[in-house]
N, C-alpha and C positions, 0 to 999 in steps of 0.2 A: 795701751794702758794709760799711756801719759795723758792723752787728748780725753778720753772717757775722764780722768780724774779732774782733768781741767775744767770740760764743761758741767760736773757735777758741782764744781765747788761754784761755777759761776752761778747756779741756780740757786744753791744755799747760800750764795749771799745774798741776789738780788729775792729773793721770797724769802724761806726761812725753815727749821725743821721739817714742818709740817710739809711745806712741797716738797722739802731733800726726796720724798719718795716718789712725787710724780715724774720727776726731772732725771731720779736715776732709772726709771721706769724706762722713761722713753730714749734712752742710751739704744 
């Protein structure tokens, strides 16, 4: 869970809501 939440947040930082869901998509 730790590492899923890690690299989600990296995604929403480096793009932005709008990606938050491709990025958790592709978890």
């Amino acid at each position: 869970m730790a590492r899923s939440r890690t690299q989600t947040v990296t995604c929403y930082s480096i793009y932005n809501t709008v990606y938050t869901n491709t990025c958790r998509s592709r978890t």
